[in-house]
N, C-alpha and C positions, 0 to 999 in steps of 0.2 A: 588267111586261114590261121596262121599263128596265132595273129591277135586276140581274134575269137576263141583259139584255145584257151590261151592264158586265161583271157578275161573270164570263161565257162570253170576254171578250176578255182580263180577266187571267187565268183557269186557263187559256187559251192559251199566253200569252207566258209565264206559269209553268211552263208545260208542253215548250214549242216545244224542241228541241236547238237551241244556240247553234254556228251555224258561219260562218265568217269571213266578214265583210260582207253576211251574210244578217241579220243583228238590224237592220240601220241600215231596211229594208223592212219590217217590223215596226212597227219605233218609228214611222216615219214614217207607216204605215196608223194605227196606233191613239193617236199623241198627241194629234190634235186634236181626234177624239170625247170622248176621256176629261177633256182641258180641260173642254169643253162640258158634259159631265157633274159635274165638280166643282163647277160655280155652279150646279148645281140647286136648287132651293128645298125639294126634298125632301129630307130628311135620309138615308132606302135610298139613294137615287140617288147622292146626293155621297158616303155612305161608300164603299158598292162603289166607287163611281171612285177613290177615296183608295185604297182596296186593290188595285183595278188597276194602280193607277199604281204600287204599291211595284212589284208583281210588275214590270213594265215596266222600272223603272229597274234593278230584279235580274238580268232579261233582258239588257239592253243593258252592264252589265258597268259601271255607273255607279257611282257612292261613292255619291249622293243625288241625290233630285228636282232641285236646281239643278244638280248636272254635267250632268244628260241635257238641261236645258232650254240650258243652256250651248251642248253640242254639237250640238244640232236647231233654235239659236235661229234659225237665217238662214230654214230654212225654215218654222218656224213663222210668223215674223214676214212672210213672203209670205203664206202662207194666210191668216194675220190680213187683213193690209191688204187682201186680193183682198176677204173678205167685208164687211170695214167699210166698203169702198165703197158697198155698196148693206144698209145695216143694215136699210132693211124687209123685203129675201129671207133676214136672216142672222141675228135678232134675237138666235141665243145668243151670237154673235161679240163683243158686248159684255161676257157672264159668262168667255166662253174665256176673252181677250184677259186679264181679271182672274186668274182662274188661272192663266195664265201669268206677269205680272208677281210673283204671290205666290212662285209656287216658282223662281222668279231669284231673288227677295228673298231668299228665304232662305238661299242660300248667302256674301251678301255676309260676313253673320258672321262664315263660315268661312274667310275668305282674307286 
C-alpha cells in the first residue's frame, strides 16, 4: 500500500501542468511525505520515493534534488523542527530529517 502511495503522488506531479506558482503547493504538499518515505527500511518504498521525488524535482522546474531542497529548505526545516519536538508522535521525522540532509548534500559538489 505504501508503494502505490508513493508511486500515485509522483505520476501526479508528473502528470499535474505546471503553471506559474502553482508547483511551489505541490512541492510543498508532497516533499515531506516523500522525505519520510525515502528512509524506509523497505527497499519498494524508498525506490518509489526516489522516483517520486525525480518526478517532483521535474515538476518544480529544479536542475536536481538539491536545488529543490534548496528552495523549500526554510520550510522544510519548520516542519522538521515542529515534529522533532515531540519525536515519540513523529518517529519518521528522524529518517525525513536524514533524507533531507542527503539531497542538500548532494548538491554541494555541484557549486
Amino acid at each position: 500500500l505504501q508503494v502505490a502511495m508513493v508511486e500515485a503522488a509522483g505520476a501526479f506531479a508528473g502528470r499535474t501542468p505546471r503553471r506559474d506558482g502553482e508547483e511551489m503547493a505541490l512541492v510543498q504538499a508532497l516533499l515531506y511525505p516523500l522525505l519520510q518515505k525515502l528512509s524506509s527500511r523497505l527497499p519498494d518504498v524508498a525506490g518509489s520515493a526516489a522516483a517520486a521525488m525525480a518526478l517532483l524535482v521535474s515538476h518544480a522546474g529544479a536542475r536536481d534534488a538539491a536545488e529543490l531542497m534548496e528552495a523549500y529548505g526554510n520550510r522544510m526545516a519548520q516542519e522538521l523542527c515542529r515534529r522533532l519536538r515531540c519525536p515519540e508522535l513523529h518517529p519518521e521525522a528522524v529518517g525525513a530529517l536524514a533524507a533531507a540532509l542527503h539531497y542538500a548534500a548532494e548538491g554541494e559538489g555541484h557549486r
